[in-house]
N, C-alpha and C positions, 0 to 999 in steps of 0.2 A: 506450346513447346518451350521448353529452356534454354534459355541463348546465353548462358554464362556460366562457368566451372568455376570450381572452388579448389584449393590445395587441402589436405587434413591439415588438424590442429597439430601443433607442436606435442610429442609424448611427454608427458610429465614423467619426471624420475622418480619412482613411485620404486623404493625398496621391496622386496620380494616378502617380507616378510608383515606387509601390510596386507594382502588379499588376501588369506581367510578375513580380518573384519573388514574388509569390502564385501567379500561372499555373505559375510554373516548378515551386515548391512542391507543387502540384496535381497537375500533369502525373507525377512523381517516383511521388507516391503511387499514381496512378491506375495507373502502369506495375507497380504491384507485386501488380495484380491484375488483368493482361492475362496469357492466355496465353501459353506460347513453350515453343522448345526448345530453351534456350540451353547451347551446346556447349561442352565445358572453355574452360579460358583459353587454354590452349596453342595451340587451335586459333583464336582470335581475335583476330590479331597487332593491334597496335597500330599507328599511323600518324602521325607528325609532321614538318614542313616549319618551320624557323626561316629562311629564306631567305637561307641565308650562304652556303650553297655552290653554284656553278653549275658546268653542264657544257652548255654550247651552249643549246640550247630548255628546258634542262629545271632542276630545284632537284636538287638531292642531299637528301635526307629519309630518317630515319628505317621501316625497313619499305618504300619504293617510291622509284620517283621522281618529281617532281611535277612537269607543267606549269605555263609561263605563268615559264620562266627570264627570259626579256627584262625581265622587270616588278621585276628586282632596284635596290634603290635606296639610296643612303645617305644621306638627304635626314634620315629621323628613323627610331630602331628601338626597337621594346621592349624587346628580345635582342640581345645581340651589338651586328654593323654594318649591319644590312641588314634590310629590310624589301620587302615586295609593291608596288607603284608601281602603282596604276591612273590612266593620265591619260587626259582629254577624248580623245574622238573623238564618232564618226558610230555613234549608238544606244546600244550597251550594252557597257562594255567591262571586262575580264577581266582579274583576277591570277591568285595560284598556282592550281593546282584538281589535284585526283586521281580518276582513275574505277579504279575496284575493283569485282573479276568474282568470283564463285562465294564470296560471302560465305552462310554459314550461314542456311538461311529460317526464321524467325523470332528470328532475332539482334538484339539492341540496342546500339547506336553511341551515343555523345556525341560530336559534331562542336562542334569550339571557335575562338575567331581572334580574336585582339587588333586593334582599329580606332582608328586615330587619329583622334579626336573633330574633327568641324568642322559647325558647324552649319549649311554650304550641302552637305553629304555627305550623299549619299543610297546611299551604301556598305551593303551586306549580305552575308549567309553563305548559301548555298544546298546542300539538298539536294536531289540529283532522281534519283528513279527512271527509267531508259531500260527501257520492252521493255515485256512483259505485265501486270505488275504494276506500270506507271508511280504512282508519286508525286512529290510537289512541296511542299518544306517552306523556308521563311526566317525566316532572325532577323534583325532590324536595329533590337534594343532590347535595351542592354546588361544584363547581370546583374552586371554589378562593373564598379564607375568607379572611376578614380584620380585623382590633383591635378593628375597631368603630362598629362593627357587622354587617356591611352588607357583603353577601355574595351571588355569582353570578349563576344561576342556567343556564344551558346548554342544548341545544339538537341539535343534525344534522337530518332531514327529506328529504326525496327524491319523488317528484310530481312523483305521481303513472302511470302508460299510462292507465288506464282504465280513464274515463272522471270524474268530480269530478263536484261537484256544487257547491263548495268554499273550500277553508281550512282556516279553523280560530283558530287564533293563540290566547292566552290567557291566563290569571294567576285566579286562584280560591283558596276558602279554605272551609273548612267544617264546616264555619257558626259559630263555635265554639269561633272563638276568632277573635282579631283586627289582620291584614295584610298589610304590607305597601312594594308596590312595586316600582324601577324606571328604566328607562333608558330600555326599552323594543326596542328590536332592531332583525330584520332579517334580514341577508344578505346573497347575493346568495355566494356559494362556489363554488370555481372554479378549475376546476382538467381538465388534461390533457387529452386528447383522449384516446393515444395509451396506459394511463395505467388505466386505467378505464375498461377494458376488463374481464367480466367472461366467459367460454369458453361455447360453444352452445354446445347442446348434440340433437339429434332425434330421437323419438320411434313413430313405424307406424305400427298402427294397422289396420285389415283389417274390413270394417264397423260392421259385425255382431260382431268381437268380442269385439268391443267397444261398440255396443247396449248391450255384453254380461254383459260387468263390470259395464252399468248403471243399468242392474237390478239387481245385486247383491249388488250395491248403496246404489240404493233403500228398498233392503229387510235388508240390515244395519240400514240404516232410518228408518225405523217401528219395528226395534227391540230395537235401542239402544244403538249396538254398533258390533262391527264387530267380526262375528264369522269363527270358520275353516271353514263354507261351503261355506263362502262369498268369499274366495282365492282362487278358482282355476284357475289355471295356464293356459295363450293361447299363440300361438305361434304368435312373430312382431318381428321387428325387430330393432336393436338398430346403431345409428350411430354418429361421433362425428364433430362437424361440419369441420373440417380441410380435412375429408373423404370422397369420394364418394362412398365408398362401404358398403353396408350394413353388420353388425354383427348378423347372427341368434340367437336369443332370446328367454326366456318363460320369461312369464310378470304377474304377476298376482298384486291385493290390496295389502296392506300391512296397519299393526296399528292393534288397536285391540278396539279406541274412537272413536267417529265421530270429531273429530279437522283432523282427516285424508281424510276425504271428505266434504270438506268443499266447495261450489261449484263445481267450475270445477277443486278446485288445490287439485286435488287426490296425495295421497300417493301410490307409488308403489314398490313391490322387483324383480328385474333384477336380470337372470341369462341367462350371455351369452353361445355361444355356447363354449364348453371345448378346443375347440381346440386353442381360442383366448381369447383377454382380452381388457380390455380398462383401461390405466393409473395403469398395473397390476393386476387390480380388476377384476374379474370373475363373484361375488356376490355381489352386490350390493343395496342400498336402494336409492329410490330417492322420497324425500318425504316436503310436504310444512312446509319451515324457523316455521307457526307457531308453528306446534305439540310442537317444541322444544324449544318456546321463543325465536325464532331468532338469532341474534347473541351470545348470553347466552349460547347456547350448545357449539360454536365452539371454545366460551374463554375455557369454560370448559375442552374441549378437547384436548386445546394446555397445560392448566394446568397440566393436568392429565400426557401429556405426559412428561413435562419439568422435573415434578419429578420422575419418574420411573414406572408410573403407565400403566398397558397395556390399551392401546384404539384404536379403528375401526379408523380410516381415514377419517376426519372427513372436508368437501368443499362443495363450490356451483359451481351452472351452471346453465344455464337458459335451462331449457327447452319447445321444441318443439314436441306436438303432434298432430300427423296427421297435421305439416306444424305451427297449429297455437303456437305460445306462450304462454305460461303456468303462464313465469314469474322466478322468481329466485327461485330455487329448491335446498335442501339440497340432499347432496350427502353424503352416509354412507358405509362402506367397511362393508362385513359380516365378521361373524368368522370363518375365513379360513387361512389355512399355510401361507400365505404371511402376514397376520398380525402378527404372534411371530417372522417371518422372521427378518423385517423391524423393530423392535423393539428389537431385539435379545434375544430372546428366543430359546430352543430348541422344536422340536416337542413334543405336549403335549395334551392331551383331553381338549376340556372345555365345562363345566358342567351347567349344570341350574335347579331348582326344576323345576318340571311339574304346568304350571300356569294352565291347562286347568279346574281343579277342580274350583278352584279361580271363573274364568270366567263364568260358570255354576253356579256358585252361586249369582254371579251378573245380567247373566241373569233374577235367578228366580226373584230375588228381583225387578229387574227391573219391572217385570209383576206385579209382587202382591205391589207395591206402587207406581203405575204409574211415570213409568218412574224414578223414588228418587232414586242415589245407593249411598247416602250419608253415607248412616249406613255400605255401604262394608269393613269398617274396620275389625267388625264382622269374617269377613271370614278370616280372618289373620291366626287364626288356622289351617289353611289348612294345612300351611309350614309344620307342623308336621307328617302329614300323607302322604304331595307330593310325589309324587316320583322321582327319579332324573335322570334326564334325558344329551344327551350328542349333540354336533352338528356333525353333520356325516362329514360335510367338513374340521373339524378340524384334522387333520391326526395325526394316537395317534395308537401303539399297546397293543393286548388286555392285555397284563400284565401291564402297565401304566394305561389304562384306569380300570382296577381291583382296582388300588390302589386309584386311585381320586374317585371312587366312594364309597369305603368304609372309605374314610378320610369325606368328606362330611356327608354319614350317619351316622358317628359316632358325628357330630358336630351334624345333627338336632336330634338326640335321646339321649344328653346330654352326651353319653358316654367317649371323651375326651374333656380336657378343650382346649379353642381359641388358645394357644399359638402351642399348639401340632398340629392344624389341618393346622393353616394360618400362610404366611410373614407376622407377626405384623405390620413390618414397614412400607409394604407397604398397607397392607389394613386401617393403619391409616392415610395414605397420602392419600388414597381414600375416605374416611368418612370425613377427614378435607375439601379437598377441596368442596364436597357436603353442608358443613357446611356452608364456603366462601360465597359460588356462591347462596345458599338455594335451592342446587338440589337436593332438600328431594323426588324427584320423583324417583330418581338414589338408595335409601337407602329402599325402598319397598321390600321385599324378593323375589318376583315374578319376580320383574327387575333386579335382581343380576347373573353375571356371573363370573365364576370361573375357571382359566387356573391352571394344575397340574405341577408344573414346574420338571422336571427329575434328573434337580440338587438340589435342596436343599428339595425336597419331599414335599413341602408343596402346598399348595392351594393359589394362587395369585388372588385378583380382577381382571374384566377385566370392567371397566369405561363404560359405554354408557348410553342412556336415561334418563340421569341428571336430566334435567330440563322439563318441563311442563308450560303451558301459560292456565292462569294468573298468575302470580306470588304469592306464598301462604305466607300465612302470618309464619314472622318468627317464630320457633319454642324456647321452653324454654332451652330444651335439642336436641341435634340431637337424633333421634331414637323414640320418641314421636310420636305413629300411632294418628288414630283419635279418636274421642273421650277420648283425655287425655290419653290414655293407651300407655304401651311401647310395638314397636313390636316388636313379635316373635323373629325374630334373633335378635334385639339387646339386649334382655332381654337373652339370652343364651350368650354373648358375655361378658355379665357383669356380667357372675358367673365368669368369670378367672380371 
């Protein structure tokens, strides 16, 4: 047991305009322990377009030839005479771009493009996946600025194994205004075998109960979105691939959107059999990178941790069902005594308003405006009426758990102010970091989790569900629900 608490670190003053190269720094690293099966160099020609030479439609480039020759300009160049000319039109309009077929699957590209800086340019680098395996990746925040204003836009992409009908590489802007790009360049990136490894995990179900979870799928699909009937639990089995023995399992859905069944990359919650564990974990979630914007959650979770803030366990793994490959799978620890363990806390409840009301009302809405639950802001008043609810695996006695629950109640019925209920410091390490990252998903009252900590009596955050895909547009203020209105808690947090 841990018999000692710690405060978070002090935040460093970290200017805003340093995290994309954290992200990028991140991303670098994160990629060197992604899977793949990256093919000599020889096979991985290289690609670059300075936009000097033309031949009718097209650029003379390095390796290929590149569309979007009309866009050649010599107005301003990084290189050479010439540069990409995006001007004004009707929607969205286009410089050089290259589509490239039967690239190696699981290969990694760096795609790069020098942009001449204007702060009405809403110029970017795009990559998109065409066909099976569609993706969609942009950069339109530089990673190197210069004095003469051009500044160079970044991305790393990785050839999907579903089959593709090209990927085409390219810079656009929204029509609005003049764009000038140069020096457009991919190159294959090249990483070592043995460290490129994410660990294989396997769940095997038996045929009927995988016919079982497609019709509860489906009856998600014609609803909307995923209710308590759609989870119930079957028995498979979980295994990791280092292992030949199987781990007894209940397996059911997990999520509560459809981003959670998204084809076949189902989100699931794992709970093995008691008597054993895998990598400590007992309860676990394993569920598709998009729910959570990808790598975006797991910066967040390293954040979260760095400074003191409580969070689930937060990795990938590729997983295997029923044999086939699923692809890279997030991996989420529940809330369970090994997490305050591991993070040193002492044993303590953690707490959550009851979302079920919420979701019921989204439901209806969802019926009575086909399908819209744009307006579920609406529902936000619920917090007031929730009830609060506790995770049973969190091991907590009933006299501690008395106390988090009437500290909480008393925060949603106004009756004591913030400082008295919560760690200030650290529920404002958790609000800022949502702020950073724009995991305004993480800041919804429904998604907030709350550990009682036994030494200092207060109420601590406990971090998870940060972020969400698409990425939403920034806010003015953090705490700003929808429709312009402040939510519920944070409108209670700012009477103290």
């Amino acid at each position: 047991m841990i018999l000692r608490d710690t405060k978070p670190k002090k935040w460093p003053r970290w200017p805003r305009r340093w995290l994309p190269v954290l992200l990028l720094l991140l991303l670098l690293g994160f990629m060197l322990r992604v899977e793949h099966h990256q093919a000599p160099a020889a096979d991985n020609p290289s690609y670059f377009c300075d936009a000097e030479q033309r031949q009718g439609e097209y650029f003379l480039g390095q390796g290929s030839l590149f569309r979007g020759g009309a866009s050649q300009s010599d107005d301003v160049a990084f290189s050479g005479q010439y540069a990409s000319k995006i001007t004004p039109g009707w929607k969205l309009q286009f410089g050089f771009s290259l589509r490239l077929k039967d690239l190696p699957p699981g290969t990694f590209y760096q795609a790069s493009v020098w942009h001449y800086a204007n702060h009405l340019d809403k110029g970017k680098l795009v990559v998109q996946g065409v066909g099976k395996g569609a993706f969609y990746q942009t950069a339109d925040y530089p990673v190197e600025r210069r004095d003469d204003y051009w500044e160079r836009f970044q991305l790393i992409f990785q050839v999907p194994n579903d089959s593709l009908d090209y990927i085409h590489i390219y810079v656009v802007n929204n029509g609005r205004n003049i764009s000038y790009f140069d020096d457009l360049s991919i190159q294959p990136v090249l990483l070592k075998q043995e460290e490129a490894q994410a660990p294989k995990i396997h769940l095997d179900l038996a045929a009927s109960d995988l016919a079982f979870f497609r019709t509860q799928r489906e009856t998600a699909l014609r609803n909307g979105l995923i209710k308590a009937e759609q989870k119930g639990w079957r028995k498979g089995a979980f295994r990791p691939e280092y292992s030949a023995v199987p781990i007894p399992a209940k397996i059911r859905l997990k999520g509560d959107l459809l981003d959670h069944l998204i084809e076949e990359k189902w989100s699931f919650r794992i709970e093995l059999d008691p008597s054993q564990n895998w990598q400590q974990l007992q309860v676990f979630s394993l569920q598709t990178p998009a729910a959570r914007y990808y790598l975006n959650e797991w910066l967040l979770h390293q954040f979260w941790q760095y400074h003191g803030v409580l969070t689930p366990d937060y990795d990938f793994a590729e997983l295997l069902l029923n044999g086939k490959s699923l692809g890279l799978y997030a991996v989420e620890e529940h809330f369970e005594t090994h997490l305050l363990e591991t993070q040193e806390r002492r044993a303590g409840p953690i707490l959550r308003f009851d979302e079920s009301a919420f979701w019921d009302g989204v439901e209806r809405q969802l019926q009575l405006n086909h399908y819209d639950y744009s307006g579920s802001y609406q529902l936000n008043r619920n917090m007031h009426s929730a009830e609060i609810d506790h995770f049973a695996s969190s091991e907590a006695d009933t006299a501690l758990l008395r106390q988090a629950y009437l500290l909480l109640r008393q925060f949603q019925t106004g009756r004591q102010p913030a400082h008295a209920i919560f760690d200030l410091e650290r529920l404002a390490g958790y609000y800022a970091a949502c702020d950073i990252f724009q995991a305004y998903h993480g800041v919804a009252w429904h998604n907030q989790r709350f550990y009682f900590n036994p030494l200092t009596q207060l109420l601590e955050p406990v971090g998870f569900d940060g972020c969400a895909y698409p990425a939403p547009t920034p806010l003015q203020i953090l705490g700003q629900g929808g429709g312009g209105h402040l939510s519920p808690l944070f409108a209670q947090l700012y009477q103290d």
